[in-house]
N, C-alpha and C positions, 0 to 999 in steps of 0.2 A: 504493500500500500504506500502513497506517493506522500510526503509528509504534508502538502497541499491537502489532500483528502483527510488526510489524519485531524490534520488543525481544523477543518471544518465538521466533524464529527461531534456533535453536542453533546456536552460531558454530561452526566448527571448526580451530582456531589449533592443537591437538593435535597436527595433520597436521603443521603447519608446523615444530611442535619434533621431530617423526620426522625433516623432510627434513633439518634441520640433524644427528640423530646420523646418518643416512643417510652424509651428506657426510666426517663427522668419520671413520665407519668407513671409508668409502671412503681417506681420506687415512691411516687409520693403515694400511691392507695396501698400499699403493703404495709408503707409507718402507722396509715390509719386504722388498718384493720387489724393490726397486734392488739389496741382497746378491746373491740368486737367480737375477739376469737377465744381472751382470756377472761373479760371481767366475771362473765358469770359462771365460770368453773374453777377458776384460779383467785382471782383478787377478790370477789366478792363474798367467799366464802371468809377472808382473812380480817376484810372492812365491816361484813355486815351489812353490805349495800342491798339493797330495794332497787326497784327497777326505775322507782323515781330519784333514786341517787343518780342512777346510771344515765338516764334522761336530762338529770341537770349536766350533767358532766358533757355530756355531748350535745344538747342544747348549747349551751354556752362558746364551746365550740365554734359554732356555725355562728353565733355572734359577732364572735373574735376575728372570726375567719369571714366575715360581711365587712367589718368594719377595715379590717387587716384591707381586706382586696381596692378597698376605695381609694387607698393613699397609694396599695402595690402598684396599683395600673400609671396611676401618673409618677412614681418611683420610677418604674422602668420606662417611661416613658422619655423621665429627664434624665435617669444615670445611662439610659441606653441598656440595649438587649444584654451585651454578653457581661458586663456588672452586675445587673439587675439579679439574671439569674444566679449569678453565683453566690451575692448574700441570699437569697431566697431558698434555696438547697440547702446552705451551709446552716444557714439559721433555724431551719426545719429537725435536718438531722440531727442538731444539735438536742432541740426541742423533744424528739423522740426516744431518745438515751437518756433524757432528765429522767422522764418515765419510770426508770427502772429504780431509782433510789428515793422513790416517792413513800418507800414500804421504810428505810432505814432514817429519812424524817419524820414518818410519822413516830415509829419510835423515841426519836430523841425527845418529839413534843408531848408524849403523852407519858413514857417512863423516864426521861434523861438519859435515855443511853444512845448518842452519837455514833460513835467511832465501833462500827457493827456490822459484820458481815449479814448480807442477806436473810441469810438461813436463820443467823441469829438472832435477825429485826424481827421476823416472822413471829419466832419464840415469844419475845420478849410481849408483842403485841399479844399473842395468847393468853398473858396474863392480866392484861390489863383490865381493872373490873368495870369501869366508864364504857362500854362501849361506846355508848353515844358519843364519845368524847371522840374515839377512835375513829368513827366512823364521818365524821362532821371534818377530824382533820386530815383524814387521808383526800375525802371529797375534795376539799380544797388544797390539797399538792396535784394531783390531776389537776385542776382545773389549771393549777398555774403554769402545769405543763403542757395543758392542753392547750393554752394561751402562746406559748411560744411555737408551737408545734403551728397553730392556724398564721404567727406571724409569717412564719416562713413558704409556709403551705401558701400562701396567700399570693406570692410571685409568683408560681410555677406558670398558670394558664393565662395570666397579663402577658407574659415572657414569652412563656409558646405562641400563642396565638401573632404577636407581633413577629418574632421570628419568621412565621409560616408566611406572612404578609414581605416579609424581605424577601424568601426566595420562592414565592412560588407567582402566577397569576391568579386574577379572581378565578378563572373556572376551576382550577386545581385546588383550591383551597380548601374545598370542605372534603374533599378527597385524602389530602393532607392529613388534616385534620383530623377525620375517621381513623387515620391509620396512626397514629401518636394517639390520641383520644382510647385505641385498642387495647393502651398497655394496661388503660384500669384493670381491663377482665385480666389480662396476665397477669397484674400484678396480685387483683383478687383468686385468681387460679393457684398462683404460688403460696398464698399466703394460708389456707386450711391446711394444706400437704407440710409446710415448715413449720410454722407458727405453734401450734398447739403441741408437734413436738418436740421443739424449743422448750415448751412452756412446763410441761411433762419430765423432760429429762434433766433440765438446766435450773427450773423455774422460769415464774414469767417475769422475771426481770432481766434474765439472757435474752429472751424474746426481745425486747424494745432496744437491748446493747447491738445484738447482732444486726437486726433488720436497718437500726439508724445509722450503721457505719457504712451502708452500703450506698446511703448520696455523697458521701467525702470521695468515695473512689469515682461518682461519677461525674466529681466536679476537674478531678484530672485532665478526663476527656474531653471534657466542655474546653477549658484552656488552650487544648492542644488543636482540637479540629473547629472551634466557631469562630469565623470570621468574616464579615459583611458581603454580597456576591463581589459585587465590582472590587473587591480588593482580597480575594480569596486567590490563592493561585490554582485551585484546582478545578475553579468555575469558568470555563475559558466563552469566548465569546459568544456564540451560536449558544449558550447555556444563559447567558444575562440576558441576551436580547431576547432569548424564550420567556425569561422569570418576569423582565421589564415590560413586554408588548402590550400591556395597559397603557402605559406611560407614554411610549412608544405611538400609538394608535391615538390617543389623547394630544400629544404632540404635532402628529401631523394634522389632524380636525384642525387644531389653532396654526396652521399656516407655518409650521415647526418650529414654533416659538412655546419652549418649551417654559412654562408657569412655575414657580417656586415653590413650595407646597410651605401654607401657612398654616401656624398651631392654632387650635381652636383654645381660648381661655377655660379653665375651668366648669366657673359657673355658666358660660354659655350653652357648653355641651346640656344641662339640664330644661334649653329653652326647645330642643329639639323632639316633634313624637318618636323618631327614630330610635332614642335615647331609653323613652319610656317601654317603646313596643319590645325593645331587647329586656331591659331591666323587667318587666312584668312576666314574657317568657319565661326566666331567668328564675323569678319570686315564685310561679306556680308552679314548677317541675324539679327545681333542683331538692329541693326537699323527697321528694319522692323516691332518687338516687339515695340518698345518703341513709333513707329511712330502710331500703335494701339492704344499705351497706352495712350499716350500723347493726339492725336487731335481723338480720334473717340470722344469727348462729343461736340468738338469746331463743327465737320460734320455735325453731328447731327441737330447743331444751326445754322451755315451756310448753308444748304442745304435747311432743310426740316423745318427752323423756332422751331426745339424742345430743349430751354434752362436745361439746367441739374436738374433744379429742378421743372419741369413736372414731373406729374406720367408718361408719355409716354416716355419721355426719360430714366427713370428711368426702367422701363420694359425691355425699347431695352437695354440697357449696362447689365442690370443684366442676359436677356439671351444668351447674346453675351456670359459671361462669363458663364456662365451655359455649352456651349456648350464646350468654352476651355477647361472644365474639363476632357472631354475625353480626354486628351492628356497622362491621365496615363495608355494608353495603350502602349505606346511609351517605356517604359520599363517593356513592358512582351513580346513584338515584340520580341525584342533580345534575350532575355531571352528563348523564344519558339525558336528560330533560334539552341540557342547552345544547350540546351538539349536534344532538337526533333532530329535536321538534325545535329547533332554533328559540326557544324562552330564553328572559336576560335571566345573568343568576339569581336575580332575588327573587321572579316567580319561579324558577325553576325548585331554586331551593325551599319553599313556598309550600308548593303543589309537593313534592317531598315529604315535608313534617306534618300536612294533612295526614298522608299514607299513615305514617307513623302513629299518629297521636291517637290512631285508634285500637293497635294494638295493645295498647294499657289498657283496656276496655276487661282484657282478658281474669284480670284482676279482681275482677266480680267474682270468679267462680273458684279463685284460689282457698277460700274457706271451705264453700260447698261440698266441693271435690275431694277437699283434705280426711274427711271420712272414710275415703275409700281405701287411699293410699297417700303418704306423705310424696310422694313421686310428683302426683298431679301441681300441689302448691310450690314445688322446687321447678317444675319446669317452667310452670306459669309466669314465677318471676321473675326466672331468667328470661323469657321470651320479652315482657314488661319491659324489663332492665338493658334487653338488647336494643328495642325499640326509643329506651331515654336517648342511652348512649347516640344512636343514629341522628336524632329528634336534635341533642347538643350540637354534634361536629355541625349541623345545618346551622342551627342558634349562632352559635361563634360566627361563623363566617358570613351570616349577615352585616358583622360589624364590619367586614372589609370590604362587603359589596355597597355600604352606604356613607362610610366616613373613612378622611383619608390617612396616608401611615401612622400620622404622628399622633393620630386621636387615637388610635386601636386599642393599645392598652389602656388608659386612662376609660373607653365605655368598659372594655372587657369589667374592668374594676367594678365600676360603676354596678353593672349588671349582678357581678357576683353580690357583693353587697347584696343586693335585692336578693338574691339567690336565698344566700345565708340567712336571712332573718327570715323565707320560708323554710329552710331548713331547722331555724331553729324551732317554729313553733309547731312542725311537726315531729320533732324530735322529744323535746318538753311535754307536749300532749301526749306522744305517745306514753312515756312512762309513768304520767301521771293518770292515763285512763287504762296502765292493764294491770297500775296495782288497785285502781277503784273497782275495774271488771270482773278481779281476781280475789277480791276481799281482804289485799293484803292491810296491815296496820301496825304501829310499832308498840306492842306490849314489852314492860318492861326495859323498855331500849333496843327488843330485837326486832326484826320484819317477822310475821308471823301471819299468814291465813288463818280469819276466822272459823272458829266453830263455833256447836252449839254448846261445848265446854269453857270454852273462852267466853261468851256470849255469860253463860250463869257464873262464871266468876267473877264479874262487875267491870270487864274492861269494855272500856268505851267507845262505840262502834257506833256507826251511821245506817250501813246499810249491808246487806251481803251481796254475794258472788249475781253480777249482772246477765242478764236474761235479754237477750237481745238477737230479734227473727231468725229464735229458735237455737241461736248458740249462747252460750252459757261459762260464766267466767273471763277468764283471758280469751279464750277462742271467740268470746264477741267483741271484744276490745279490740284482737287483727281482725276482725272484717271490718266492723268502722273504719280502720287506718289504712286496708285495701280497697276498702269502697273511694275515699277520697282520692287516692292515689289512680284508680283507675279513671275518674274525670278529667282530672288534671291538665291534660296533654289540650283538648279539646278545647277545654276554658280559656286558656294560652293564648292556643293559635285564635279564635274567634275575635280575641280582643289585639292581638298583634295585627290582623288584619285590619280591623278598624282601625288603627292608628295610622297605618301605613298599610294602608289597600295595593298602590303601586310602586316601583322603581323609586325612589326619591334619592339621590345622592346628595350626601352634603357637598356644597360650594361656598369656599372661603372668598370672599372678597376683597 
């Protein structure tokens, strides 16, 4: 081959900065899901936590992690992509390792004993006669941790998303996107199979050391391989002018007089519907995600008696996520929309997350079914869960089909934010409606379901175990919480469309 043809042969190094966010996503849902896979067979046995413990705790979270993404977006917006990311990993992993010595403070606060191995904190906390005490301040070392954890957490999808806006074009984007967005399911894939026996052989405080040292190693990479296209040396030109032909196409319409690209201010971004239709998306769905994320190991154990480190429960989460993987069809949906039937990306991507938003539909019958076989409720929300994920990589990449580079992260934020605060109050609700559902209450200082022996012993109760179209206890408590979850998608999109029924790009003046 004539080194003429060589040098004209479009490189594709693009790919290679997807697999790296690919990876980064992967490793931020595995830090998340060591909480999910351990609290209620490992930590909660040691704290005494209730499900509304566990609810604050990850509640607050998605707070932290709302409020966190509002400032991340314009963070990376102003220190730039490959900064950005790397306190936002750095500061995450960090966050996820605290985790582990949340058991040897609680110790020192409630017996004075410090300077204490693991094993020994455990001990020590077995003696302690306050539970409440215990239990109130473990709550609040989580939380602190789980505060640092969402700070960091909070870069990763302002960072991705804008990255993916540097080298890709708008039609590839939510393609991109899908395929980095994929690493959730992997990383939730990995995280049943290691996690619990981590937690089992090590304890679960090797769990949160091991899993959180694994973003330091992947900040190595980041250093070594991201560097912006036009000044990458392994992006050669036939590769930029592919990633640029926006700009490119844009340029020539203006008589090649190629425009500057102006920062939108802050507060303005919030005068825009574009702004609201993402962020509102963003407030009804992302909750839905996280409420998967979070309690399907806790269902599992409350439902059908299968704790996280069964080979049986271990099966169902890994094909749950097995199934989510389909969801990188979600950006070839659109993809096929605009090249096939010529739609611009924003109906194509559009008419896309219609498709979508009705497969969480399926979510009705994850209770119903569960009688039969716990099978039917593990497929269902995988299928749900594949459906979000697909529903999301769309979501994002409206932000690049309607506002330009330098706003991306700064809505991405935006959005989360909204995200987060439905996250949290599906998160919060939930733990507080399946220990109402379930008739839990704290006698004594401990979590305890009612009886009718408790009940004539004089402890103080409201009501019992909830009765609701025909299920009964907690098992009515997840059907409310998949009944919402199954409208969801639908609610979204209906009101995303009225905001922005068509095409509208923003234009800086």
């Amino acid at each position: 081959m004539s080194s003429d043809s060589s040098a004209s042969k479009m490189t594709n190094y693009r790919w290679a900065i997807t697999s790296l966010l690919f990876f980064s996503v992967a490793i931020n849902y595995m830090d998340r899901q060591v909480l999910s896979l351990t609290w209620k067979d490992f930590i909660a046995p040691e704290f005494h936590w209730t499900n509304n413990d566990y609810g604050t705790i990850t509640g607050l979270f998605s707070i932290f992690y709302a409020v966190s993404l509002l400032f991340a977006g314009r963070f990376v917006d102003w220190i730039d992509t490959r900064k950005g990311f790397l306190w936002a990993i750095g500061v995450w992993s960090a966050g996820a390792v605290l985790h582990a010595f949340c058991g040897i403070a609680t110790s020192g606060i409630t017996a004075g004993k410090w300077f204490v191995g693991f094993e020994e904190a455990r001990n020590i906390i077995g003696t302690v006669d306050d539970i409440g005490m215990v239990t109130t301040v473990s709550v609040t070392l989580f939380i602190f941790a789980r505060f640092v954890l969402a700070l960091g957490e909070a870069g990763n999808f302002p960072a991705a998303i804008k990255t993916t806006a540097e080298f890709f074009p708008k039609k590839d984007r939510a393609f991109s996107t899908s395929i980095f967005n994929s690493g959730a399911q992997v990383g939730a894939l990995a995280a049943p199979i290691t996690i619990p026996a981590i937690a089992a052989k090590y304890g679960w405080e090797m769990a949160f050391i091991v899993i959180g040292a694994i973003g330091f190693i992947w900040m190595g990479f980041w250093i070594f391989m991201y560097k912006k296209p036009d000044r990458h040396p392994l992006v050669n030109k036939a590769e930029l002018d592919y990633i640029n032909q926006d700009t490119i196409a844009e340029t020539k319409a203006n008589n090649n007089v190629e425009k500057p690209e102006k920062k939108i201010p802050f507060l303005q971004t919030f005068k825009y519907r574009q702004t609201w239709a993402f962020a509102f998306g963003k407030f009804m769905t992302d909750g839905v995600w996280w409420f998967y994320l979070f309690w399907t190991p806790a269902y599992l154990s409350d439902v059908y008696g299968l704790t996280s480190d069964t080979t049986m429960a271990k099966i169902l989460i890994f094909v749950l996520y097995a199934i989510v993987m389909l969801s990188i069809i979600g950006g070839w949906l659109p993809k096929y929309f605009v090249d096939k039937l010529g739609m611009n990306p924003y109906a194509g991507r559009m008419r896309a997350m219609l498709i979508f938003a009705f497969f969480p539909l399926l979510a009705l019958l994850a209770q119903p079914l569960g009688h039969t076989s716990y099978w039917f409720p593990v497929i269902i929300i995988g299928i749900a869960a594949a459906a979000h994920q697909a529903w999301s990589a769309n979501l994002f990449s409206t932000i690049g089909d309607m506002f330009p580079k330098s706003a991306i992260a700064t809505i991405t934020g935006i959005g989360g934010m909204a995200g987060g605060i439905g996250a949290f109050i599906i998160n919060k609700g939930s733990g507080v409606l399946f220990d109402f559902a379930s008739g839990t209450t704290m006698v004594d200082g401990q979590a305890a379901v009612m009886t009718k022996e408790l009940l004539a012993s004089g402890a103080q109760y409201l009501t019992g175990p909830m009765n609701f179209f025909g299920f009964e206890g907690i098992r009515a408590g997840y059907f409310i919480i998949f009944c919402i979850c199954a409208v969801a998608y639908l609610i979204g999109w209906v009101v995303m469309k009225l905001l922005v029924p068509k095409y509208r790009p923003i234009v800086i003046d």
